[in-house]
VOBA-1610 file (N, C-alpha, C; in pm, whole numbers, padded with zeros to 5 digits, always signed):
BEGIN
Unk+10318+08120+11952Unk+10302+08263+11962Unk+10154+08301+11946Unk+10103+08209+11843Unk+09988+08263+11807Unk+09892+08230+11975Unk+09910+08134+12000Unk+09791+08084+12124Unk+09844+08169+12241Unk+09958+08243+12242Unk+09974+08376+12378Unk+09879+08437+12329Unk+09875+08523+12214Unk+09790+08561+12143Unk+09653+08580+12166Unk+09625+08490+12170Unk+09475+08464+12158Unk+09440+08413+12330Unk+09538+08369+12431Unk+09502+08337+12571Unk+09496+08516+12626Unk+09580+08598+12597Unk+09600+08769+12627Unk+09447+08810+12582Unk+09363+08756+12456Unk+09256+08807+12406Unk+09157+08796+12491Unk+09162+08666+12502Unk+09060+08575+12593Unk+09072+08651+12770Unk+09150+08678+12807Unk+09194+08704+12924Unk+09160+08856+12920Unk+09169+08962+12857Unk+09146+09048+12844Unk+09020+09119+12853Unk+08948+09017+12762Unk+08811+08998+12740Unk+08707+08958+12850Unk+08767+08878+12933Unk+08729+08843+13087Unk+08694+08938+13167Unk+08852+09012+13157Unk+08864+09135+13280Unk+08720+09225+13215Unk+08765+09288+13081Unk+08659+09387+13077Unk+08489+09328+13128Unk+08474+09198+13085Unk+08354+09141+13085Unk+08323+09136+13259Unk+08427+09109+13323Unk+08424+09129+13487Unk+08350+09290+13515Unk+08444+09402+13440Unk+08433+09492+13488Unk+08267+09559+13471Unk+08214+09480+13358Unk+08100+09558+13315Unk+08031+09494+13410Unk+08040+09372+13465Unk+07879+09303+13538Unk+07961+09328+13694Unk+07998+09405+13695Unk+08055+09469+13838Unk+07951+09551+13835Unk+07890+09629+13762Unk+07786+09762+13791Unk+07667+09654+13759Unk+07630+09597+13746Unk+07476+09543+13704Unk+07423+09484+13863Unk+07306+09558+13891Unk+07228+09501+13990Unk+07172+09387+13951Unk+07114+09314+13885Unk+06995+09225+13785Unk+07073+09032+13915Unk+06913+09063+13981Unk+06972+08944+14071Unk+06965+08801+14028Unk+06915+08824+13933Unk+06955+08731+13819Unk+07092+08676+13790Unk+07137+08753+13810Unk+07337+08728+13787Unk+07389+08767+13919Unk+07374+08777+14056Unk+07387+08756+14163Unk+07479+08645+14191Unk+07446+08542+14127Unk+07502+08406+14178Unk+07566+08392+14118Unk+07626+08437+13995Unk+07728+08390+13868Unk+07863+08437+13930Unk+07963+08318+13895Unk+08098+08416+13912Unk+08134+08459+13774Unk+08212+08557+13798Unk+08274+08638+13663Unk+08358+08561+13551Unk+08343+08569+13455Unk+08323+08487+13315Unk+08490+08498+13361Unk+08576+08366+13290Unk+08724+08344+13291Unk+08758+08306+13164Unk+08871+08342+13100Unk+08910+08310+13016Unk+08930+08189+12933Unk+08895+08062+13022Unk+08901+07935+13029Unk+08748+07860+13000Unk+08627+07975+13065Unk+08482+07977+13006Unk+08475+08026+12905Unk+08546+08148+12852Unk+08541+08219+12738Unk+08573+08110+12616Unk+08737+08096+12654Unk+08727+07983+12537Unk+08691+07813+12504Unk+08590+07819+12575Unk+08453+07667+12588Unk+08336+07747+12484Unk+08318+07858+12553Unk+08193+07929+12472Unk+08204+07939+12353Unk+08348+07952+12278Unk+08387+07977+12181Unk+08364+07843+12112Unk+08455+07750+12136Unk+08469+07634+12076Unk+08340+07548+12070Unk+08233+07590+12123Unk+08086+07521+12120Unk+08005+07655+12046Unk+08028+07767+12026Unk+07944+07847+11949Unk+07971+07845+11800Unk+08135+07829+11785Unk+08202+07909+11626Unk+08268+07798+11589Unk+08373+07750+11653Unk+08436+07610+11613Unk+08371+07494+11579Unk+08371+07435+11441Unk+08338+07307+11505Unk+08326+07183+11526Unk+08283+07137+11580Unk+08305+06974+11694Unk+08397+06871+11605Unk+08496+06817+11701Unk+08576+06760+11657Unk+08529+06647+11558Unk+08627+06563+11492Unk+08539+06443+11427Unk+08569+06351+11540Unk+08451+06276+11548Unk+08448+06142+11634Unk+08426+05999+11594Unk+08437+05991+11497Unk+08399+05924+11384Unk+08497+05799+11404Unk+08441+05644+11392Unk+08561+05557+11435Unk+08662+05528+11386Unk+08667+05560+11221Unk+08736+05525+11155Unk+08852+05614+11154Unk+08793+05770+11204Unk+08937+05835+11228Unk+08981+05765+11420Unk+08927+05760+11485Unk+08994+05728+11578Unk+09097+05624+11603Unk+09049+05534+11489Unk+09124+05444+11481Unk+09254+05481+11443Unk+09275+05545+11320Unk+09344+05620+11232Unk+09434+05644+11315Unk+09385+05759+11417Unk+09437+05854+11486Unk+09523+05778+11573Unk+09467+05669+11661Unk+09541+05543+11746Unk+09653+05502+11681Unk+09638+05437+11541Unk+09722+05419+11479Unk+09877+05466+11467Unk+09835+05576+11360Unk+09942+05706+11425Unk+09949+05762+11524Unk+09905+05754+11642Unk+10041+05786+11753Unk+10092+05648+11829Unk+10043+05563+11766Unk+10133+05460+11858Unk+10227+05372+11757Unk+10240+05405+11663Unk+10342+05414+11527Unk+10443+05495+11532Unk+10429+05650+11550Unk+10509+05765+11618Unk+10545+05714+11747Unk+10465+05654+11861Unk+10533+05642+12022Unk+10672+05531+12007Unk+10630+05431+11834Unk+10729+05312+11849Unk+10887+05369+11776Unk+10829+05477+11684Unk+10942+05562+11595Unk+11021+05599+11735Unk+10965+05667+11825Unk+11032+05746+11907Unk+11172+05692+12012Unk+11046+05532+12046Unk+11109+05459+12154Unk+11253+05429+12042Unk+11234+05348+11946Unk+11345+05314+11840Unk+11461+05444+11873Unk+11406+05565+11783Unk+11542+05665+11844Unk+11583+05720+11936Unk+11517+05675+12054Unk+11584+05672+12200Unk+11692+05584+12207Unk+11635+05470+12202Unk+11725+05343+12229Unk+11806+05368+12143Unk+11817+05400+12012Unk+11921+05412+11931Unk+12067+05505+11977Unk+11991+05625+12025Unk+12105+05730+12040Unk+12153+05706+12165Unk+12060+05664+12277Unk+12151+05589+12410Unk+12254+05507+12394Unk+12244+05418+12299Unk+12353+05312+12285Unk+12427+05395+12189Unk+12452+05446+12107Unk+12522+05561+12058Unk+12600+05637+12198Unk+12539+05748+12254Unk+12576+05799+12322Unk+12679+05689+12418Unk+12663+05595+12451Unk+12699+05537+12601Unk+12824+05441+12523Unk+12808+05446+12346Unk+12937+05372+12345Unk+13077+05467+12295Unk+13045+05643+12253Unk+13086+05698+12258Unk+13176+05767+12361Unk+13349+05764+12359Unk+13341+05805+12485Unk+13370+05989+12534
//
């Protein structure tokens, strides 16, 4: 809910930002296309947010756990298929 939220903000924020450099002569910005909600929130995440950790020891980490979770998962697949398929 929250990220509709905040994509409606972002998007919103576009249009008006469209609408204002609709009146600006400055041929300076001639060549720009109109800011998108998708630039908006890049600008964001490199101005205010910040930068992820990249650090190896979490990546590793991070590898770790999801391919620990991908093996949990495969396990209760296979589990409930053969469940399911001996159920009739």
């Amino acid at each position: 809910m929250i990220a509709l939220v905040a994509y409606d903000f972002l998007a919103v924020t576009a249009t008006s930002s469209n609408a204002v450099q609709t009146g600006r002569n400055d041929p300076a910005e001639a060549d720009l296309v109109p800011l998108t909600s998708h630039e908006l929130l890049r600008l964001l995440r490199a101005s205010i947010l910040p930068p992820p950790r990249r650090e190896p020891q979490h990546l590793l980490w991070w590898s770790t756990r999801r391919r620990r979770h991908k093996h949990r998962a495969r396990l209760c697949h296979r589990n409930w298929h053969t469940y399911a398929d001996a159920t009739p």
